[in-house]
C-alpha positions as MATLAB code, in Angstrom:
seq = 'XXXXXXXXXXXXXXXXXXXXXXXXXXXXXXXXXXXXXXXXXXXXXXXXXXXXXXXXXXXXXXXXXXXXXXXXXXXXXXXXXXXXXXXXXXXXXXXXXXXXXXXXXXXXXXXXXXXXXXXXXXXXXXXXXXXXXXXXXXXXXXXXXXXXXXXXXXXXXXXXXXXXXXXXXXXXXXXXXXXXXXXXXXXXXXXXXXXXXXXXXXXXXXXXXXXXXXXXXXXXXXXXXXXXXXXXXXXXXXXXXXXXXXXXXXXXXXXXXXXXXXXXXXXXXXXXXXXXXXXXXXXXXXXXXXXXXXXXXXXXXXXXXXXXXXXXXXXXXXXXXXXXXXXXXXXXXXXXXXXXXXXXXXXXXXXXXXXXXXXXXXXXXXXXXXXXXXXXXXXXXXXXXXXXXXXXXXXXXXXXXXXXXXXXXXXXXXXXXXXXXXXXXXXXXXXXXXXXXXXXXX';
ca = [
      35.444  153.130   36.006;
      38.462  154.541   37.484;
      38.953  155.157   40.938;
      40.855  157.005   42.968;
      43.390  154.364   44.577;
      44.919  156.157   47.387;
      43.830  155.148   50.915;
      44.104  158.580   52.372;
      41.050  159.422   50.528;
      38.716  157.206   51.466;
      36.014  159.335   53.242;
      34.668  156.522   54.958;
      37.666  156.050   57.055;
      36.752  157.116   60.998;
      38.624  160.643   62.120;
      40.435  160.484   65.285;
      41.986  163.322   67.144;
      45.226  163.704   65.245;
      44.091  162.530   61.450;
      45.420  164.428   59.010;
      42.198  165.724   58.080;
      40.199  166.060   61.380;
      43.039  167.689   63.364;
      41.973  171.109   65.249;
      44.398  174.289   64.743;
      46.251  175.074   67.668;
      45.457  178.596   68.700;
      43.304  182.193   67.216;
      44.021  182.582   63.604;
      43.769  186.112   61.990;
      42.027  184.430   59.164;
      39.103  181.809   58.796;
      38.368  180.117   56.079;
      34.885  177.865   55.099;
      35.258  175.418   52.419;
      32.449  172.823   51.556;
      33.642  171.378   48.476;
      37.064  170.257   46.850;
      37.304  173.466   44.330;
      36.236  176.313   47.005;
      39.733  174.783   49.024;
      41.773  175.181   46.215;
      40.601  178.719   45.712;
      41.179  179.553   48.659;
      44.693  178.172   48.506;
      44.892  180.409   45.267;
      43.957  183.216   47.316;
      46.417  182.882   49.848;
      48.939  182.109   47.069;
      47.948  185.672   45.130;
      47.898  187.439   48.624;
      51.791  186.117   49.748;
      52.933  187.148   46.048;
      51.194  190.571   46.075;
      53.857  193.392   46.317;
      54.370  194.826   49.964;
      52.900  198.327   50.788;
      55.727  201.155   49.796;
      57.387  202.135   53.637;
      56.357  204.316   55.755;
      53.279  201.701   56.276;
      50.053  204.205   55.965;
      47.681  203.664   59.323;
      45.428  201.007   58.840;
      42.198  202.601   56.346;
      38.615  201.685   58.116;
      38.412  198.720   56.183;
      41.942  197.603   56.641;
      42.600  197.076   52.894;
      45.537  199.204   50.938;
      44.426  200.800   47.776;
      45.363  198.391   45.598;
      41.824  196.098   47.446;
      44.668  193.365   48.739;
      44.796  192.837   52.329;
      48.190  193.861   53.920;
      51.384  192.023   53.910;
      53.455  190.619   56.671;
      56.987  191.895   57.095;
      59.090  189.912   55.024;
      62.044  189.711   58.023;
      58.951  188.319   60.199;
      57.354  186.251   57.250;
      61.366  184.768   56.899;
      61.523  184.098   60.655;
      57.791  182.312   60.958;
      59.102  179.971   57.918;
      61.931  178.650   60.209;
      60.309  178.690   62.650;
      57.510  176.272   61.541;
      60.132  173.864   59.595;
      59.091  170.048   60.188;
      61.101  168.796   62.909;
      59.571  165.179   61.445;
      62.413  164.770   59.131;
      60.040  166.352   55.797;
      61.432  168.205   53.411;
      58.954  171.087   52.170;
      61.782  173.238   50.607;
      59.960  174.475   47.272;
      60.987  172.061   44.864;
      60.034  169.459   47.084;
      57.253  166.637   45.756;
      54.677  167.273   48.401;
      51.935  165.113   47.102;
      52.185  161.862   45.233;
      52.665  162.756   41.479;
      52.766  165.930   41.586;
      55.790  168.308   40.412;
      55.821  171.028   43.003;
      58.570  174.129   42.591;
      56.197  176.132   45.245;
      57.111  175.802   49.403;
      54.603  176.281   51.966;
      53.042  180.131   52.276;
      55.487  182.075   54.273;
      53.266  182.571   57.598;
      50.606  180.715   58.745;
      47.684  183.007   60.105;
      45.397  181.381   58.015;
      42.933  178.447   59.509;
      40.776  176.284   56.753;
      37.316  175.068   58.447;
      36.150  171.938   56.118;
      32.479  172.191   56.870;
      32.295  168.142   55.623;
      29.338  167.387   53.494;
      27.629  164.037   52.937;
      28.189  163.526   49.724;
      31.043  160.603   49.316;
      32.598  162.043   46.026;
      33.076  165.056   47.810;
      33.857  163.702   51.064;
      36.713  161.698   49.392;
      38.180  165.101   47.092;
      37.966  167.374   50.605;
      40.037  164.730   52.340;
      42.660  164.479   49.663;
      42.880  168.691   49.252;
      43.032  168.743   52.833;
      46.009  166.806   52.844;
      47.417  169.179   50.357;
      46.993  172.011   52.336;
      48.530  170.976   55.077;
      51.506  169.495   53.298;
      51.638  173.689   52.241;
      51.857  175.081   55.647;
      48.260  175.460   56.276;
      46.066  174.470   59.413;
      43.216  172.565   59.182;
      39.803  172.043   61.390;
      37.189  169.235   59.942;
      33.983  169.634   60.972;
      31.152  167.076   60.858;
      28.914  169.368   60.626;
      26.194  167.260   59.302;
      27.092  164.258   61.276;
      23.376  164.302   63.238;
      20.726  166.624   65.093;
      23.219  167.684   67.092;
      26.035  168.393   64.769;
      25.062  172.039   63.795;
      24.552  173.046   67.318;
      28.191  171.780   68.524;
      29.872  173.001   65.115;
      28.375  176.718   65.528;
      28.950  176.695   68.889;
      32.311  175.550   68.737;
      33.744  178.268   65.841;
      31.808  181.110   67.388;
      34.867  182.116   69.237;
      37.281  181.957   66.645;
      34.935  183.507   64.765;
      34.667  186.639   66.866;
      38.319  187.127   67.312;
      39.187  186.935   63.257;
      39.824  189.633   61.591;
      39.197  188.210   57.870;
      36.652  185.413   56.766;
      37.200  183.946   53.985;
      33.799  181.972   52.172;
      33.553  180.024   49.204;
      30.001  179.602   49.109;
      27.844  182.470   50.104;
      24.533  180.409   49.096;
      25.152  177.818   51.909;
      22.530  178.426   54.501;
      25.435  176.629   57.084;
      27.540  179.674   56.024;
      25.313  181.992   56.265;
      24.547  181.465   59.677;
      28.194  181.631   60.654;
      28.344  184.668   58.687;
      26.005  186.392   61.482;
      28.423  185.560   64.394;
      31.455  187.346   62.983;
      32.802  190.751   63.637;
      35.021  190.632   60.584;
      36.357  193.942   59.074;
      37.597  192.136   56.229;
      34.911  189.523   53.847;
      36.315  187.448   50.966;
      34.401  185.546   48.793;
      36.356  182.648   46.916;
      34.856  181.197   43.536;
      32.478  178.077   44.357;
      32.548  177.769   40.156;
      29.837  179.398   37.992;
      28.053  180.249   40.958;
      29.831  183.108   41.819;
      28.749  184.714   38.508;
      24.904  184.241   40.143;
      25.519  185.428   43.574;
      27.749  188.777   42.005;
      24.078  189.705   39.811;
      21.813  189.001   42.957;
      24.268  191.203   45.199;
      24.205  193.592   42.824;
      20.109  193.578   42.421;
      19.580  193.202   46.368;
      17.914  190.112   45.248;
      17.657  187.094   48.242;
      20.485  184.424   47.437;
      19.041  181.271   45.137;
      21.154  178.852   43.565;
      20.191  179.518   39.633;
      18.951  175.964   39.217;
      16.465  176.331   42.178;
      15.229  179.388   40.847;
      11.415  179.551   40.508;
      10.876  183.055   40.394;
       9.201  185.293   43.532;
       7.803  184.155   46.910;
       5.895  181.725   45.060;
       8.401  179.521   44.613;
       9.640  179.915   48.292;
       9.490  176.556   50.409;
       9.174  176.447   54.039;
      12.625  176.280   54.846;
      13.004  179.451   52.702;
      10.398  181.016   54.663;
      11.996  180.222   57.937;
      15.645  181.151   56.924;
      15.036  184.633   55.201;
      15.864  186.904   57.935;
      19.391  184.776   58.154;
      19.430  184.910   54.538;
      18.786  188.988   53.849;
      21.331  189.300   57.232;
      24.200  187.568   55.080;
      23.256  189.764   52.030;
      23.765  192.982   54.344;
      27.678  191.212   55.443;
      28.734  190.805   52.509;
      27.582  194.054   51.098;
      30.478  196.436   52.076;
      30.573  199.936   54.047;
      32.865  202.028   56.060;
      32.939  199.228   58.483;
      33.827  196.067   56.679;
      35.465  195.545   53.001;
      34.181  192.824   50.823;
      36.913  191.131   48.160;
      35.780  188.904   45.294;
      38.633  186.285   44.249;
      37.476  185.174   41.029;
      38.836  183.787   37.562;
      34.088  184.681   36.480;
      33.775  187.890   34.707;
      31.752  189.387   36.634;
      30.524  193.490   36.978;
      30.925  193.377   40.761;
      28.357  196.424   42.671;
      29.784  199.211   43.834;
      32.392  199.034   46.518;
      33.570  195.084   46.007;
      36.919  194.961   45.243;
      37.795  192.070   42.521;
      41.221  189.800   42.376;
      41.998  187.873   39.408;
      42.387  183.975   40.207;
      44.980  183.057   37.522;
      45.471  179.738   38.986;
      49.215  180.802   40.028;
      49.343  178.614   42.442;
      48.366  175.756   40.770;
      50.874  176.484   37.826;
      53.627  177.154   39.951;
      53.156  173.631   41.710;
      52.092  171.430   39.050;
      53.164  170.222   35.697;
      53.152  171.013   33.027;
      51.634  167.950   32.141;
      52.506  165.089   29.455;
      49.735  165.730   26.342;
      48.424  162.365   25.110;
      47.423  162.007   21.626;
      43.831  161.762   22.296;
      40.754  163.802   23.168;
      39.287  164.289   26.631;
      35.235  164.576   27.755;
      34.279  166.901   31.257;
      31.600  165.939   32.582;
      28.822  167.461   34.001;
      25.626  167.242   36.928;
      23.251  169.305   35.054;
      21.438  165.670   34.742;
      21.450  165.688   38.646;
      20.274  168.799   39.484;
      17.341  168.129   36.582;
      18.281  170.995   34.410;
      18.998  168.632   31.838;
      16.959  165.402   30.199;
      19.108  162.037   30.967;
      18.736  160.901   27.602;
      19.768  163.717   25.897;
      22.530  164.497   27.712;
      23.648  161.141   26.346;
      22.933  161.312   23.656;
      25.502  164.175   23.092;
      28.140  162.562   25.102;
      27.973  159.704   22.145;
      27.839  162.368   19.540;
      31.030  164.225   20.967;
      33.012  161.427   21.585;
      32.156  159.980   17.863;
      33.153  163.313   16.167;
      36.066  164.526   18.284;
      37.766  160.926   19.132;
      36.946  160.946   22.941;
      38.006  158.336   24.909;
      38.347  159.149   28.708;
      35.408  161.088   30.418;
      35.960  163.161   34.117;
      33.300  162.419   36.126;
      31.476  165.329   37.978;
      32.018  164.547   41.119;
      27.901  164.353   41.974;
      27.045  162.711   38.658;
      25.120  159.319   39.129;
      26.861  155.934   39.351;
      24.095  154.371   37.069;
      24.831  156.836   34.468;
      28.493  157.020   34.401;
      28.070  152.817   33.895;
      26.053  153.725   31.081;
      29.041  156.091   29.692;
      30.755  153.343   29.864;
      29.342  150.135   29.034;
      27.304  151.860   25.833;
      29.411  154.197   24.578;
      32.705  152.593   25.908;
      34.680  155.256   27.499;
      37.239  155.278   30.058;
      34.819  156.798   33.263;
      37.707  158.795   35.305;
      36.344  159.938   38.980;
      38.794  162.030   39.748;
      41.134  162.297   43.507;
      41.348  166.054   43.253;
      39.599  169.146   41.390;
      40.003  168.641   37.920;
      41.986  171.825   37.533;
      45.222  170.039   39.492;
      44.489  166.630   37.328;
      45.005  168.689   34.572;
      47.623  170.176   35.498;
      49.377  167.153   36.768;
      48.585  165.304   33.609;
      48.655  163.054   31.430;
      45.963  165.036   29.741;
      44.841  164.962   26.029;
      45.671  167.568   23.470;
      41.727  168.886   23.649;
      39.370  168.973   26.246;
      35.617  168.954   25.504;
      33.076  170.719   27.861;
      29.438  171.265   28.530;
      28.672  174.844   30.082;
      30.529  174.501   32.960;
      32.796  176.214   35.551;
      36.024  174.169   33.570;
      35.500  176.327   30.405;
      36.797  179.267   32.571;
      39.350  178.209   34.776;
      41.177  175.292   32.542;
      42.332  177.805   29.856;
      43.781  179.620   32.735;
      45.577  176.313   34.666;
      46.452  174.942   31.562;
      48.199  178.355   29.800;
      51.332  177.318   27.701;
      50.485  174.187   27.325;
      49.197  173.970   24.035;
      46.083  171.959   25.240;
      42.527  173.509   23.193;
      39.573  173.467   25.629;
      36.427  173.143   23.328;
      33.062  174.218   24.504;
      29.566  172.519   23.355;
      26.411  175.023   23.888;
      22.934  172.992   25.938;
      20.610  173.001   22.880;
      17.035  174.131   24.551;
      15.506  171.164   23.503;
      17.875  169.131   26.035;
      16.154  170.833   28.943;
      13.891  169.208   31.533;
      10.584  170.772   31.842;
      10.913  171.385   35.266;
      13.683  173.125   34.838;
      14.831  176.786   36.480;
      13.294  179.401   34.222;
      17.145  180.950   34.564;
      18.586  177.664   33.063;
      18.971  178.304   29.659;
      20.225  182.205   29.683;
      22.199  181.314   32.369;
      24.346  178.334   30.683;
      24.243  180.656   27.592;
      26.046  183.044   29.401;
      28.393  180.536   30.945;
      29.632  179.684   27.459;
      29.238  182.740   25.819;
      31.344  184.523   28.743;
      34.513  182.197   28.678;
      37.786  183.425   27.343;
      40.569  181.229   25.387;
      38.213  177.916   24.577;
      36.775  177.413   21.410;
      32.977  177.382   20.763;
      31.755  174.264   18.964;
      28.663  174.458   16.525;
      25.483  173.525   18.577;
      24.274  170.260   18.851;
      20.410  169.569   17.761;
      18.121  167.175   20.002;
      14.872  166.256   20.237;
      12.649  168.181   22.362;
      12.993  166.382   25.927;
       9.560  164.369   26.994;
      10.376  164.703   30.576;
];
């Protein structure tokens, strides 16, 4: 399997005052932002990106509206004479050059600078998960390299860790004046959504998930991950039980009134509820600074955790990786970043591909390249947001449907309509026939 080779991404290295990753901002920041995985930090980098680029509010400036949003839904600009003089200000007196144009990450092609003012501060609220751990790190460094503060928090590090981390961003939290979430099922950001005073909510993509939490805002529904799904108070645990009233208060923040505006940034298509404003993620950002990439001759395989979260049978799912690759020529498969080490070994030893785990979301790998000429997914966030990154390229993103008889039988009751709509949603891939399996014995 291939590994990521770079040092800085080894998420087992210890964090001292001063890493790259683990250093604290330096003073209040008009804007938060809580990221607990790889792709929630790039969207949120997106975000910025699409809110720098967005055109500047016709002069006279209008008085700030009770939600503090113009009418186009995009939070207002900074002066550009103050935006020009806080890029000069902030230039690295280290001797780096991050003029756009300048390579700011190994491999990459960048022709985008950092953002022109920095009054936004990224909180990486660290998982356990290594994989993850190891893809934060490496986006982190990313970000800063663009201008951007960061603030790592080991928020899971122990009993203690959630006390100290809440207790430690309840001040900034207070003073900002936007938040900025990429996963509004995460009980950790939940809670921190009850200690803000906000006038301004945006809610990043966390992948398909976002297309969940838009229908259950929209119903009033309680927030479930769709593969945890059992239907009802029945299938509430005790932890469910116990975290409800946090729960239903997040559901009441992020639904917006006179008081506070709520923004979805999102590349889903989604029929947001009354009120939400929606931004486009085109993945500007991420075209402007990478690539294009090099197409190889050959096809490419996305992987997917649908195994790990026990939506779908092991075997099966393997089944149709060795079908896939047989028919379309595959020979290098992305790892999810949470699939299973046993079964990428598998993918590799039996069927023989090339296991990739990749450094960064797969969005920027793309991007970066080498890449083959088509890319074959299961329902999965990719079939949505690689068409975008990869526009003008010429590379065909294929899609292959879950057949049923793949699922688990413990499986979410929301499973199958859900994935359906996953694939039957995305724009610019190409559908392939379903695949037939035997019904799963699990």
């Amino acid at each position: 399997m291939t590994e990521p080779a770079d040092d800085a991404v080894d998420p087992e290295r210890p964090r001292r005052r001063g890493d790259p990753a683990g250093e604290r901002d330096s003073g209040p920041a008009e804007t938060l932002a809580f990221v607990e995985s790889p792709v929630q930090l790039l969207n949120v980098l997106e975000w910025a990106h699409a809110r720098a680029s967005a055109p500047p509010a016709p002069p006279p400036a209008p008085p700030p509206s009770p939600t503090g949003l113009l009418s186009v839904g995009v939070p207002r600009q900074t002066d550009r004479h103050t935006a020009d003089r806080h890029t000069a200000d902030r230039r690295p007196t280290d001797g780096t050059d991050t003029t756009p144009g300048t390579d700011t990450t190994p491999g990459a092609h960048s022709t985008y600078g950092p953002p022109p003012t920095h009054d936004t501060v990224i909180v990486v609220l660290a998982p356990h998960d290594p994989m993850t751990r190891g893809q934060l790190r490496r986006m982190a460094e990313l970000a800063r390299a663009q201008g951007y503060r960061l603030r790592w928090e080991e928020a899971r590090g122990g009993a203690g860790a959630p006390v100290q981390t809440i207790g430690g961003l309840a001040g900034p939290l207070r003073a900002a004046r936007r938040v900025v979430i990429g996963d509004p099922f995460s009980r950790y950001v939940q809670l921190l959504l009850t200690l803000t005073r906000a006038r301004e909510l945006v809610v990043v993509d966390d992948g398909t998930a976002t297309m969940e939490f838009v229908g259950q805002l929209a119903r009033g529904e309680r927030f479930v991950r769709w593969h945890r799904y059992r239907g009802g108070r029945s299938g509430w645990g005790a932890r469910d039980v116990v975290f409800a009233p946090v729960s239903a208060s997040a559901r009441r923040m992020l639904t917006p009134n006179n008081r506070r505006s709520v923004e979805l940034f999102t590349s889903m298509p989604v029929e947001p509820p009354s009120g939400v404003a929606v931004t486009a993620n085109t993945f500007a950002w991420t075209r402007a600074a990478f690539g294009p990439p090099r197409l190889t001759r050959s096809t490419d395989l996305v992987g997917t955790s649908l195994v790990e979260t026990g939506i779908v049978d092991a075997e099966r799912y393997l089944e149709a990786v060795t079908a896939l690759a047989g028919e379309h020529g595959a020979t290098r498969y992305f790892a999810h970043r949470r699939e299973n080490t046993d079964k990428l070994r598998l993918i590799s030893g039996r069927l023989g591909l090339e296991v990739v785990r990749p450094e960064l979301p797969l969005e920027l790998i793309a991007r970066r390249g080498p890449i083959g000429r088509t890319v074959l997914s299961f329902p999965s966030t990719v079939v949505h947001t690689l068409p975008l990154a990869l526009a003008g390229t010429g590379v065909t993103v294929a899609v292959c449907d879950v057949d049923p008889g793949w699922l688990t039988a413990h499986a979410s009751p929301r499973a199958e309509g859900f994935l359906s709509r996953v694939t039957g949603s995305a724009r610019g891939v190409h559908r392939l026939p379903r695949m037939s399996a035997r019904a799963s014995t699990t």
